[in-house]
mmCIF file of the C-alpha atoms, coordinates in Angstrom:
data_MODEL
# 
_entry.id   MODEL 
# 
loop_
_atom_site.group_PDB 
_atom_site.id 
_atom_site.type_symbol 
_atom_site.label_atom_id 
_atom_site.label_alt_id 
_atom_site.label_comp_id 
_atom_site.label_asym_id 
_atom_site.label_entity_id 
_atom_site.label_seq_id 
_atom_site.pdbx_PDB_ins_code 
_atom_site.Cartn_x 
_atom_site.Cartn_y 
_atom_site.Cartn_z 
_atom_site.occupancy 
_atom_site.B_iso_or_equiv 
_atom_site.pdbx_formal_charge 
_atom_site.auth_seq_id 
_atom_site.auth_comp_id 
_atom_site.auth_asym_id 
_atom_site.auth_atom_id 
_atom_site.pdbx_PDB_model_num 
ATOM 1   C CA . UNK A 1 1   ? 79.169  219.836 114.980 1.00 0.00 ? 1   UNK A CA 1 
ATOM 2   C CA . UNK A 1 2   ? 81.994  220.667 112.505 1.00 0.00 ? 2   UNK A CA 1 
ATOM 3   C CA . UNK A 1 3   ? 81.008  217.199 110.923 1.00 0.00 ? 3   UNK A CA 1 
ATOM 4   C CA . UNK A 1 4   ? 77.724  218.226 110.311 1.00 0.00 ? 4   UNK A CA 1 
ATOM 5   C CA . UNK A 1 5   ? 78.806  221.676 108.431 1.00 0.00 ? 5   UNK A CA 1 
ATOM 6   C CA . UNK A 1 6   ? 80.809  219.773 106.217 1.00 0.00 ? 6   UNK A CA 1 
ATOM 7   C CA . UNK A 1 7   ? 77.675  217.624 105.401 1.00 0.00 ? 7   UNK A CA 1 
ATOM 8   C CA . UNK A 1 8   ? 76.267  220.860 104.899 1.00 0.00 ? 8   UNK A CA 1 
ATOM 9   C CA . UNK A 1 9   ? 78.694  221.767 102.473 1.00 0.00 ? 9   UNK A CA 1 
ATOM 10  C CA . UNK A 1 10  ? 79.255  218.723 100.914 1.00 0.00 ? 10  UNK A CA 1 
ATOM 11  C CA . UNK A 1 11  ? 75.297  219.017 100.119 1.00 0.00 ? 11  UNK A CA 1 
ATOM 12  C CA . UNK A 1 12  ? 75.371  221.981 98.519  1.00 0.00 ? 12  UNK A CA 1 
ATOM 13  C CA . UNK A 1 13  ? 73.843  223.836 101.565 1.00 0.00 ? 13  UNK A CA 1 
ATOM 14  C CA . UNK A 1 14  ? 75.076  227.242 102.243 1.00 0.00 ? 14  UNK A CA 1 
ATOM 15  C CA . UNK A 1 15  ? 76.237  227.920 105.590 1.00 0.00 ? 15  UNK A CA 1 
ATOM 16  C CA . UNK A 1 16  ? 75.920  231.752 106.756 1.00 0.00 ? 16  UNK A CA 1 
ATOM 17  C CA . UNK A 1 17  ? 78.854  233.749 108.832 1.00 0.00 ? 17  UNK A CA 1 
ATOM 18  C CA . UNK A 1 18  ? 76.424  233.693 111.683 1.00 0.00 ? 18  UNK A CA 1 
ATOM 19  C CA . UNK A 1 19  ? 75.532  230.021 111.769 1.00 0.00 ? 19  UNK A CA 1 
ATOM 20  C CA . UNK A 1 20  ? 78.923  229.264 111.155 1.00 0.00 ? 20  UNK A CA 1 
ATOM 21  C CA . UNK A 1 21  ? 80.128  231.304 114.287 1.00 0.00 ? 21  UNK A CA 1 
ATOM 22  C CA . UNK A 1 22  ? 77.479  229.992 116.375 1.00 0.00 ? 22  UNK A CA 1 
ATOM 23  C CA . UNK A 1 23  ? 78.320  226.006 115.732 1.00 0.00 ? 23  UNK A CA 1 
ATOM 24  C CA . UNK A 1 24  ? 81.758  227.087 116.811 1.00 0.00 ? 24  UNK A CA 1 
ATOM 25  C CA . UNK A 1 25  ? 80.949  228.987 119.921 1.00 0.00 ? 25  UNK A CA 1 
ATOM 26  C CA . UNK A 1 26  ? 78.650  225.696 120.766 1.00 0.00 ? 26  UNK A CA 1 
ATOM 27  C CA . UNK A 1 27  ? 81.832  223.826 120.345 1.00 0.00 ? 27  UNK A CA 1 
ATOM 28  C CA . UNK A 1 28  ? 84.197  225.885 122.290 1.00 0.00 ? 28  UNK A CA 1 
ATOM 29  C CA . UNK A 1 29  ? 81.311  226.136 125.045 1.00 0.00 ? 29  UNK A CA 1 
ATOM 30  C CA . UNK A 1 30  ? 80.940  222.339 125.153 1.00 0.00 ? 30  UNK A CA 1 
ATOM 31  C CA . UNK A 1 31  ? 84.173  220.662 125.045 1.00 0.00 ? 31  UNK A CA 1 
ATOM 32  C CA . UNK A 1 32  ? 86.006  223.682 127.643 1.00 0.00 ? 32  UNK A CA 1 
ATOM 33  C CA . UNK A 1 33  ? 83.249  222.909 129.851 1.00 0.00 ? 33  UNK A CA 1 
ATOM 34  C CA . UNK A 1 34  ? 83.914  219.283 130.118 1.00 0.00 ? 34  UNK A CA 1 
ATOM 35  C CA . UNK A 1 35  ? 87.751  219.857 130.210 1.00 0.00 ? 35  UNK A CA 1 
ATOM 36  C CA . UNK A 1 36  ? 87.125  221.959 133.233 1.00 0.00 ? 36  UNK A CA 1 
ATOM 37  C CA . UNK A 1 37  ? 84.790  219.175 135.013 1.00 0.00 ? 37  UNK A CA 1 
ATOM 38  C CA . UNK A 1 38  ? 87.710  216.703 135.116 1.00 0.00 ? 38  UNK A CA 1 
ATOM 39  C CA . UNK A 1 39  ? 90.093  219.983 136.323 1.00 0.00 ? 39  UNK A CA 1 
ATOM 40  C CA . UNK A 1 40  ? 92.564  218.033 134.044 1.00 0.00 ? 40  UNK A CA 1 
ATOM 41  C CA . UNK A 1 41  ? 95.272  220.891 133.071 1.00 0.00 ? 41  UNK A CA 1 
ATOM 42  C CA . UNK A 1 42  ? 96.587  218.661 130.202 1.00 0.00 ? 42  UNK A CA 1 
ATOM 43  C CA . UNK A 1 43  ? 93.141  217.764 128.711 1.00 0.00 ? 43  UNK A CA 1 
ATOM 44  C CA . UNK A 1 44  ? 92.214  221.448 128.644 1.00 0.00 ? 44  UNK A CA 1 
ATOM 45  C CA . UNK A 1 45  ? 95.104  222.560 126.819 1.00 0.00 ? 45  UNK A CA 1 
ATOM 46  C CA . UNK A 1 46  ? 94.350  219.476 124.443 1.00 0.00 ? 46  UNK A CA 1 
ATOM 47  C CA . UNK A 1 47  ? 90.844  220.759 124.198 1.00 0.00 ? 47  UNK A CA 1 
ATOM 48  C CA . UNK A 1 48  ? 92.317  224.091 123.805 1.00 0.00 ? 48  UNK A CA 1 
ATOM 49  C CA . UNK A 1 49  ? 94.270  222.917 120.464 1.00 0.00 ? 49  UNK A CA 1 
ATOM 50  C CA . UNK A 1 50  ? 91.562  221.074 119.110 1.00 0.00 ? 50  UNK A CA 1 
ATOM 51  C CA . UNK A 1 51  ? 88.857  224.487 119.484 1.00 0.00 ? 51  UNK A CA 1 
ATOM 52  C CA . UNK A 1 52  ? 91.112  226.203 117.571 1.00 0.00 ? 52  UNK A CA 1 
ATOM 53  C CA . UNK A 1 53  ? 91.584  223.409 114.751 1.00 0.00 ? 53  UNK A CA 1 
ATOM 54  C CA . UNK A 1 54  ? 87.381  223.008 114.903 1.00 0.00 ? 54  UNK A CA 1 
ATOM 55  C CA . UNK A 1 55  ? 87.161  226.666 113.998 1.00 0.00 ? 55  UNK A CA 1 
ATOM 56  C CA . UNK A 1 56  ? 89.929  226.498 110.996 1.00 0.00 ? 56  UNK A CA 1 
ATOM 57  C CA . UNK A 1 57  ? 88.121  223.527 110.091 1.00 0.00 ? 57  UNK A CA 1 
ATOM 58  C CA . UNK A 1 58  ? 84.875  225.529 109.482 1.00 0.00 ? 58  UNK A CA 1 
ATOM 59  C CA . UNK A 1 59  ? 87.013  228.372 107.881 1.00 0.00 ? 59  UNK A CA 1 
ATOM 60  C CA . UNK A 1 60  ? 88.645  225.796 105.429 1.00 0.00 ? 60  UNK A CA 1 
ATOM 61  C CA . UNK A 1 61  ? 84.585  224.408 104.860 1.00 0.00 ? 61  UNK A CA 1 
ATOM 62  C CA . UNK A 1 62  ? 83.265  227.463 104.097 1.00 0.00 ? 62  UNK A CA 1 
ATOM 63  C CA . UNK A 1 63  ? 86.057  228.623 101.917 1.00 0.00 ? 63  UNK A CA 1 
ATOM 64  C CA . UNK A 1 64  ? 85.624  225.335 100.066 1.00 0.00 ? 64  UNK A CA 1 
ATOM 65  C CA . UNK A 1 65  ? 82.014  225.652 99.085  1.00 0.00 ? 65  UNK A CA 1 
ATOM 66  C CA . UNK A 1 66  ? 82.783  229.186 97.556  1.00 0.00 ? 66  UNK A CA 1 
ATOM 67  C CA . UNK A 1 67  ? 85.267  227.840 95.813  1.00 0.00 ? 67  UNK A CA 1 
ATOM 68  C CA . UNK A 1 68  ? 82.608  224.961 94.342  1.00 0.00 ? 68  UNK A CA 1 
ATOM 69  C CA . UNK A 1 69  ? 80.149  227.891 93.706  1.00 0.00 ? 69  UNK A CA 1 
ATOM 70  C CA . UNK A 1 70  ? 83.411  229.663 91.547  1.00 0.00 ? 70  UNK A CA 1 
ATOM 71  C CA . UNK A 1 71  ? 84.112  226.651 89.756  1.00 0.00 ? 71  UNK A CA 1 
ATOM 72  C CA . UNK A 1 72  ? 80.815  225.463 88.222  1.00 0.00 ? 72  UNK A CA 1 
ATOM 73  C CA . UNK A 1 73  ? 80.848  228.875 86.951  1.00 0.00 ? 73  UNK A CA 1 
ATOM 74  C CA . UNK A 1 74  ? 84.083  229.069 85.563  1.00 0.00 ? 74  UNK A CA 1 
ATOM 75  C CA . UNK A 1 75  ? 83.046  225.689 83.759  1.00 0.00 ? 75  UNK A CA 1 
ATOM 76  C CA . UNK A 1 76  ? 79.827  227.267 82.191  1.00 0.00 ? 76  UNK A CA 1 
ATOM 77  C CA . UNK A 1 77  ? 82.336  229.964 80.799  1.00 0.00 ? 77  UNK A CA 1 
ATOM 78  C CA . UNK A 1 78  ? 84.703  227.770 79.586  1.00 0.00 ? 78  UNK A CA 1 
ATOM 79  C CA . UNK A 1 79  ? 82.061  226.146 77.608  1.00 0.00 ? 79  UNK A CA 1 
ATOM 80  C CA . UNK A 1 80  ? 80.614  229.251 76.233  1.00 0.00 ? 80  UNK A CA 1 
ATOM 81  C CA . UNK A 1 81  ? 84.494  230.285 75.112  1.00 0.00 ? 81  UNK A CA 1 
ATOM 82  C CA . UNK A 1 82  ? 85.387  227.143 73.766  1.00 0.00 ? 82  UNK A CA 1 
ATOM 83  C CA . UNK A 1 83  ? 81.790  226.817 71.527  1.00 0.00 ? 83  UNK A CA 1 
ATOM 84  C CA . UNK A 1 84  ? 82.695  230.571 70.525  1.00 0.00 ? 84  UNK A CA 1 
ATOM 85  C CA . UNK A 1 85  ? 85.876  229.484 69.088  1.00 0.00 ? 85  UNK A CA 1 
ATOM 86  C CA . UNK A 1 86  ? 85.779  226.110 68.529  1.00 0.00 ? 86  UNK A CA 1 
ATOM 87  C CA . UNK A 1 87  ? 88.602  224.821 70.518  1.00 0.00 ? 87  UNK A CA 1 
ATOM 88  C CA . UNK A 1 88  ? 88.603  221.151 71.569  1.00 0.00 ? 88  UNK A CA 1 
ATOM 89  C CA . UNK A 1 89  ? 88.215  221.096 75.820  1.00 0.00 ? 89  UNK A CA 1 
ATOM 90  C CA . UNK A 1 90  ? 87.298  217.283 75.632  1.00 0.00 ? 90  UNK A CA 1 
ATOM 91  C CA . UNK A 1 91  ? 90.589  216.838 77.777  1.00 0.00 ? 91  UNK A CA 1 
ATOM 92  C CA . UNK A 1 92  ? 89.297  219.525 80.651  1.00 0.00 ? 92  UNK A CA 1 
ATOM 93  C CA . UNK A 1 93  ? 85.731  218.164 80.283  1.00 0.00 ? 93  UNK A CA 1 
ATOM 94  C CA . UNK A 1 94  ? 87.272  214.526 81.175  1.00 0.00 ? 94  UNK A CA 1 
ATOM 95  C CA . UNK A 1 95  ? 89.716  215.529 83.535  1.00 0.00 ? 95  UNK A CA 1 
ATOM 96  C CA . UNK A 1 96  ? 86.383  217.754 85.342  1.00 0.00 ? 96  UNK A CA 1 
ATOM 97  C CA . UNK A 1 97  ? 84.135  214.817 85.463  1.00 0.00 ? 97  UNK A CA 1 
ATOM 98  C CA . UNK A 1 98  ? 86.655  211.928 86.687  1.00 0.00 ? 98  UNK A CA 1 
ATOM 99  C CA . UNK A 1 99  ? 87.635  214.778 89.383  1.00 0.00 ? 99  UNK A CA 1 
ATOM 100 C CA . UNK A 1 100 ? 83.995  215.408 90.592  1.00 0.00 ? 100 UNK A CA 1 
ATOM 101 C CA . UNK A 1 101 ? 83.464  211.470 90.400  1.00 0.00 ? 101 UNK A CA 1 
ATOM 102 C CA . UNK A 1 102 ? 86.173  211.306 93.153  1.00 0.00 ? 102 UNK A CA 1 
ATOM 103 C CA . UNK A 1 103 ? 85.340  213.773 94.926  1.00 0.00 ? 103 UNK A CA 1 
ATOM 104 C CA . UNK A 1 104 ? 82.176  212.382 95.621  1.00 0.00 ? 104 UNK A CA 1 
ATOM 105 C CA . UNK A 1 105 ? 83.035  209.217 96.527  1.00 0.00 ? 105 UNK A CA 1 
ATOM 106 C CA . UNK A 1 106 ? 85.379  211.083 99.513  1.00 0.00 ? 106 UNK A CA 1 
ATOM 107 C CA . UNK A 1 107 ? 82.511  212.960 100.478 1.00 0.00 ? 107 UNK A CA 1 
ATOM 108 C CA . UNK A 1 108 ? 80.111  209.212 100.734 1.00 0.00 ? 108 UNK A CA 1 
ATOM 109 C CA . UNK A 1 109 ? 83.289  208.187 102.703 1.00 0.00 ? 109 UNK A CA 1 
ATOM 110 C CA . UNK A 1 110 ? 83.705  211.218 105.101 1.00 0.00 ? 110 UNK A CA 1 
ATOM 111 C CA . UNK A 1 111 ? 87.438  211.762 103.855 1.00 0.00 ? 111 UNK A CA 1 
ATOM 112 C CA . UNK A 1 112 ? 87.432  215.463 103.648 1.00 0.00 ? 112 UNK A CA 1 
ATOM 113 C CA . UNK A 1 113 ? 91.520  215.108 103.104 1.00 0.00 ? 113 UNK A CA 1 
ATOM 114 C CA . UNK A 1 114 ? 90.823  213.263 99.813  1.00 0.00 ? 114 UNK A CA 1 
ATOM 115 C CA . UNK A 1 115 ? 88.090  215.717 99.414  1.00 0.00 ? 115 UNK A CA 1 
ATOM 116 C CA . UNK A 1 116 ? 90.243  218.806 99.592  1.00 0.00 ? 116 UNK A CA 1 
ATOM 117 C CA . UNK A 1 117 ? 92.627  217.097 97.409  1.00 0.00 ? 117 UNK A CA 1 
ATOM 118 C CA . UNK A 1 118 ? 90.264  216.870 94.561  1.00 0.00 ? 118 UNK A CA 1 
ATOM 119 C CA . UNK A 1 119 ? 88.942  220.278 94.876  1.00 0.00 ? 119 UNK A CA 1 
ATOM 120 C CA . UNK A 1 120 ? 93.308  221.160 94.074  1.00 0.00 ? 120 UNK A CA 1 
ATOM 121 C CA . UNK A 1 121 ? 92.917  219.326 91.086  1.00 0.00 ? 121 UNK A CA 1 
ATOM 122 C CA . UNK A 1 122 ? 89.859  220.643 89.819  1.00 0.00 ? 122 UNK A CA 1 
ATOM 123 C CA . UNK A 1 123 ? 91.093  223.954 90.844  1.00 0.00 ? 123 UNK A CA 1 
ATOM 124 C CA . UNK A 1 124 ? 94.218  223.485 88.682  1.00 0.00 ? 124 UNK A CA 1 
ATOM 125 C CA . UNK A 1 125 ? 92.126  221.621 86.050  1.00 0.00 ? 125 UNK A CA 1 
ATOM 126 C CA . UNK A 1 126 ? 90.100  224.952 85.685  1.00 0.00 ? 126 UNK A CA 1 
ATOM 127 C CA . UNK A 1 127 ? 92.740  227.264 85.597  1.00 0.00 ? 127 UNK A CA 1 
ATOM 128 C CA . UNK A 1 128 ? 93.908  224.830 82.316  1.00 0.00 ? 128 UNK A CA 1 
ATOM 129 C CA . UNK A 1 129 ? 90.640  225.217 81.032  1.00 0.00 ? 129 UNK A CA 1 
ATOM 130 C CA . UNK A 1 130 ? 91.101  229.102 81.104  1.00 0.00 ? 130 UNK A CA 1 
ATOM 131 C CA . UNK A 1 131 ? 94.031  228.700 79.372  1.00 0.00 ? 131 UNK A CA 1 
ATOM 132 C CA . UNK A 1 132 ? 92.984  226.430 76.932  1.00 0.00 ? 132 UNK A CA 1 
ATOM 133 C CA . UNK A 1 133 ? 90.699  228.618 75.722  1.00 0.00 ? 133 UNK A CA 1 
ATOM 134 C CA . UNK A 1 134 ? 92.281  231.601 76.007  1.00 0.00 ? 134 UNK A CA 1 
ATOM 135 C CA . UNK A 1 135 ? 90.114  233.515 78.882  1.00 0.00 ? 135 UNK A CA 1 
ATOM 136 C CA . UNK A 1 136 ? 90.705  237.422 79.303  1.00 0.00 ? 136 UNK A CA 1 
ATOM 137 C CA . UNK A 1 137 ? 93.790  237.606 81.876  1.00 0.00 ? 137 UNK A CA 1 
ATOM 138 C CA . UNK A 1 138 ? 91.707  238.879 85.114  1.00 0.00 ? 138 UNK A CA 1 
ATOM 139 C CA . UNK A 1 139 ? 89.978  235.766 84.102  1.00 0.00 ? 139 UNK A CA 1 
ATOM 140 C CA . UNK A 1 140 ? 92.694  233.481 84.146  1.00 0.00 ? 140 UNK A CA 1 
ATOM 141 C CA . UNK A 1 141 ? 94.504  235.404 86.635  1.00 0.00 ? 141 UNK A CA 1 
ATOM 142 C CA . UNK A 1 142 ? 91.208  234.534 89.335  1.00 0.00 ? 142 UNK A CA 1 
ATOM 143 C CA . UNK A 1 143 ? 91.880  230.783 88.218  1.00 0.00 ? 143 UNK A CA 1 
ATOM 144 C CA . UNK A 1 144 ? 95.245  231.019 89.739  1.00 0.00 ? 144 UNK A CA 1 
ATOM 145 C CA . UNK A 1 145 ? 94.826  232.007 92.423  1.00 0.00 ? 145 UNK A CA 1 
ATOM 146 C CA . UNK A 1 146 ? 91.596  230.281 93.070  1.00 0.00 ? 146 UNK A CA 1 
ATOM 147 C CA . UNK A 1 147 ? 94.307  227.081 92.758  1.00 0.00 ? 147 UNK A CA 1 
ATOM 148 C CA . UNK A 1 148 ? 96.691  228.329 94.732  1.00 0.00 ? 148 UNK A CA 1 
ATOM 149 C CA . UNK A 1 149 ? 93.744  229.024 97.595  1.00 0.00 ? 149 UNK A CA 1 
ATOM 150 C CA . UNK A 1 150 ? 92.288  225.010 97.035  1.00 0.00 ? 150 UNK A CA 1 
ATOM 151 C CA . UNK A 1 151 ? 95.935  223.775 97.189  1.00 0.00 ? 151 UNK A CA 1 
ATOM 152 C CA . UNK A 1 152 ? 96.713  224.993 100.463 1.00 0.00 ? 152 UNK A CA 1 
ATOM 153 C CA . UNK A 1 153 ? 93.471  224.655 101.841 1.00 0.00 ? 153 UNK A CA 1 
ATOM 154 C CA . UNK A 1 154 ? 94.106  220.987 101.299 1.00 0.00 ? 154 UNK A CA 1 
ATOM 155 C CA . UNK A 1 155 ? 97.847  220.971 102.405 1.00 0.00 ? 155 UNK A CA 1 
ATOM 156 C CA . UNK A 1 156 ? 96.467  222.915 105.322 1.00 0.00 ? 156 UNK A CA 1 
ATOM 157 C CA . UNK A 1 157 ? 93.943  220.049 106.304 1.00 0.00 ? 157 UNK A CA 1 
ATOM 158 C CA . UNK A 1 158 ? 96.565  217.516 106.044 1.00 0.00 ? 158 UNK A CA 1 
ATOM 159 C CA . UNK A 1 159 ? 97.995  219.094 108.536 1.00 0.00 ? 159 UNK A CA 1 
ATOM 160 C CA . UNK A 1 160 ? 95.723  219.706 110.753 1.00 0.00 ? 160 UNK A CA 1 
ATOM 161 C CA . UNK A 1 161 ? 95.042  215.859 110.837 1.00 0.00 ? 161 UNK A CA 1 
ATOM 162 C CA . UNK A 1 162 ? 98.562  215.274 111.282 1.00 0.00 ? 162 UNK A CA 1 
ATOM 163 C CA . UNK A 1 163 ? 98.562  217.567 114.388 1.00 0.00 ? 163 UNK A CA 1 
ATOM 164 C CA . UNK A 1 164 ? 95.467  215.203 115.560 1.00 0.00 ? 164 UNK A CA 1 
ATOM 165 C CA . UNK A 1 165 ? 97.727  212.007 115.135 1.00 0.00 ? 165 UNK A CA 1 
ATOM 166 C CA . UNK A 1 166 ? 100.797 213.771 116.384 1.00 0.00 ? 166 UNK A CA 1 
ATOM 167 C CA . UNK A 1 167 ? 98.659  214.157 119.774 1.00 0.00 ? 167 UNK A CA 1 
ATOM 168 C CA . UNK A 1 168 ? 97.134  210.715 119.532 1.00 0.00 ? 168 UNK A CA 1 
ATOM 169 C CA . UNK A 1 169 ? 100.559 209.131 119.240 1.00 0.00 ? 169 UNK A CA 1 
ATOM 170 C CA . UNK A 1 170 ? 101.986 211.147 122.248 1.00 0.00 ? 170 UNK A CA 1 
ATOM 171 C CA . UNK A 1 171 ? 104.163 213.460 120.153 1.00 0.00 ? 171 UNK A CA 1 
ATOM 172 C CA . UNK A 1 172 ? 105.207 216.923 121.503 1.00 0.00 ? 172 UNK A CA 1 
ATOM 173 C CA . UNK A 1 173 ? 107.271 219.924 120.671 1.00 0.00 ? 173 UNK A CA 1 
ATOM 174 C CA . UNK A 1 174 ? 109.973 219.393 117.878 1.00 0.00 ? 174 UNK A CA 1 
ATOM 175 C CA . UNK A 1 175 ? 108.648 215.519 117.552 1.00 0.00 ? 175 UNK A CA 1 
ATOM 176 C CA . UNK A 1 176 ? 105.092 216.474 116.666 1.00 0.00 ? 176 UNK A CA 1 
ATOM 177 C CA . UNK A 1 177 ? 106.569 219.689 114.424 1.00 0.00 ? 177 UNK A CA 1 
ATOM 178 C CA . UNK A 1 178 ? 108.341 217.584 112.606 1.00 0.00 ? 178 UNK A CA 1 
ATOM 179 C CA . UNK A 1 179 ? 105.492 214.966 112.070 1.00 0.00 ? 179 UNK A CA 1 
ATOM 180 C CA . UNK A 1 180 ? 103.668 217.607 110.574 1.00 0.00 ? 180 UNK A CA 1 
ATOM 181 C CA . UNK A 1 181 ? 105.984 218.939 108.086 1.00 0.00 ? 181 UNK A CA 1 
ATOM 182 C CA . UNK A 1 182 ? 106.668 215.380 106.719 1.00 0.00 ? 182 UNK A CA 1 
ATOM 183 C CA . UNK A 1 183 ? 102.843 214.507 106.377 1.00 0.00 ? 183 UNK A CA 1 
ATOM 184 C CA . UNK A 1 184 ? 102.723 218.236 104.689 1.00 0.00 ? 184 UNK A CA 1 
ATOM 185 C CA . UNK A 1 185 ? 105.455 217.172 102.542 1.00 0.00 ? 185 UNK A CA 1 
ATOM 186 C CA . UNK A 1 186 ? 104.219 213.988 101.224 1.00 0.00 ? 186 UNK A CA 1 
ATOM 187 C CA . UNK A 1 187 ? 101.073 215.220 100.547 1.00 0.00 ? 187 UNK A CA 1 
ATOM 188 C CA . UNK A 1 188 ? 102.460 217.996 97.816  1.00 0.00 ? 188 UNK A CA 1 
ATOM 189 C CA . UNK A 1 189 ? 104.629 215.399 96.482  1.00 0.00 ? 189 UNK A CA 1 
ATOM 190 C CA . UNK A 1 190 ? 101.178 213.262 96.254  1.00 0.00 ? 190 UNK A CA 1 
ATOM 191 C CA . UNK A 1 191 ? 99.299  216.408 94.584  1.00 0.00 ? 191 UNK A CA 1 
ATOM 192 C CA . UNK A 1 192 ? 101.916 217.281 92.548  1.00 0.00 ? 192 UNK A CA 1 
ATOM 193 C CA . UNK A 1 193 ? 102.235 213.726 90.820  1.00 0.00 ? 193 UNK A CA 1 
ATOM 194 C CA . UNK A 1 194 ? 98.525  213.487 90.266  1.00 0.00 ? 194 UNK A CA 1 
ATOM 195 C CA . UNK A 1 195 ? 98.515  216.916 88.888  1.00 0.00 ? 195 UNK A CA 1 
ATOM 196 C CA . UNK A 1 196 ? 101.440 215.523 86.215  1.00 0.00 ? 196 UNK A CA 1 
ATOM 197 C CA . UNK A 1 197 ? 99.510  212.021 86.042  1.00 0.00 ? 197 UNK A CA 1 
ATOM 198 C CA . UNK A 1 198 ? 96.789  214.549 84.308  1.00 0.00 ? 198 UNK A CA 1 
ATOM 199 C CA . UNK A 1 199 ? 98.995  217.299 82.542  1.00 0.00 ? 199 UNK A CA 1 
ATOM 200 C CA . UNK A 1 200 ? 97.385  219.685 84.357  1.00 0.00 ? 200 UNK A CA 1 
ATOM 201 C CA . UNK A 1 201 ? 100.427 221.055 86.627  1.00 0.00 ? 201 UNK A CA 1 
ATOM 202 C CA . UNK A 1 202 ? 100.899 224.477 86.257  1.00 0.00 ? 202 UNK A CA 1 
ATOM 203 C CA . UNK A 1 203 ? 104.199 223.871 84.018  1.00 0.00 ? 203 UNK A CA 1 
ATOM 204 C CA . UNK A 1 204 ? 102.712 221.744 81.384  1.00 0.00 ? 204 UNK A CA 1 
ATOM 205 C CA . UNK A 1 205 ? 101.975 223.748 78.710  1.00 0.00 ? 205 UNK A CA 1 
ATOM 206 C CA . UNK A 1 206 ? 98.996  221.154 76.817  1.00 0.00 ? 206 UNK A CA 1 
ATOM 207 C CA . UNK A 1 207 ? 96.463  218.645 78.473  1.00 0.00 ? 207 UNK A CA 1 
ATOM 208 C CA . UNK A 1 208 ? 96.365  214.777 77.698  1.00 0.00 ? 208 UNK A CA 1 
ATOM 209 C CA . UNK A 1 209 ? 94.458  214.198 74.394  1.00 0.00 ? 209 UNK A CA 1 
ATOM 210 C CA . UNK A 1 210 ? 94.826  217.776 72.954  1.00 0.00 ? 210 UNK A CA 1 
ATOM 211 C CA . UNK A 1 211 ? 98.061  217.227 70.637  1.00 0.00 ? 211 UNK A CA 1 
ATOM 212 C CA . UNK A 1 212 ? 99.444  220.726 69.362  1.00 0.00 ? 212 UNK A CA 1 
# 
């Protein structure tokens, strides 16, 4: 069921509060149900977990395609700035389209980790763009934290995978905690390098090809 909304979103399709609520209800309803048929304590706190990470999975979806709506925006009107006043954006127009290439190759693939990941960069690679071309502050200012928003929705989808495998690989308490922060960990270091790979981390103060 979550599967199937991120389809939906992957698409392009919009996916309403009230469908959204429903496919998780469904899911709750289905999987308790056959946790309480095998009257298996254990499994029903497992299914318990994963309810919980199937409805912050269809938070983090629908967050995500708002956050595609936003962005194909913010490129029109980084375009329209950057004809105004003829700065070059070829770097950010690059950097957008080698992103989106990506990204759609994790969505053919089902990898909605690498998926989230490339939303963080395009996220960051717009709020460059903003500054490239010099947006009005609240403009800029909604770029950042648009980033900040895509970079933890990825970190937090790492995560939840990692609690997945933690579970799979018969981790518990401080064993699977700790699994978790390391997987978290790796990943920013991961983001973080292919943000610099770019020169589009928040620090760097020009992207590749646009000498000052």
């Amino acid at each position: 069921m979550i599967s199937s909304l991120q389809a939906s979103m992957s698409a392009g399709i919009a996916i309403s509060p009230a469908s959204l609520q429903l496919a998780i209800n469904r899911v709750q309803q289905e999987t308790l149900q056959l946790a309480l048929k095998k009257s298996d304590q254990q499994t029903i706190a497992a299914v318990l977990v994963e309810q919980m990470l199937q409805a912050e999975e269809a938070r983090l979806a629908q967050e995500a395609s708002d956050f595609r709506s936003y962005e194909r925006e913010a490129s029109g009107r980084i375009q329209s700035l950057a004809e105004a006043t003829g700065i070059d954006i070829s770097a950010y127009e690059q950097n957008r389209a080698d992103i989106l290439a990506s990204r759609e190759a994790a969505q053919a693939s089902g990898d909605i980790v690498e998926e989230y990941k490339q939303d963080a960069l395009l996220a960051a690679n717009n709020r460059h763009g903003m500054t490239l071309v010099d947006a009005p502050e609240e403009e800029q200012e909604r770029a950042r934290k648009e980033e900040e928003a895509a970079q933890e929705r990825y970190l937090r989808q790492v995560e939840i995978m990692a609690m997945r495998d933690a579970q799979r690989m018969g981790l518990s308490g401080e064993h699977a905690s700790e699994y978790v922060v390391s997987q978290r960990a790796d990943a920013e270091v991961e983001l973080q390098q292919e943000l610099e790979d770019r020169d589009i981390a928040s620090n760097t103060g020009r992207a590749r090809g646009n000498p000052q």
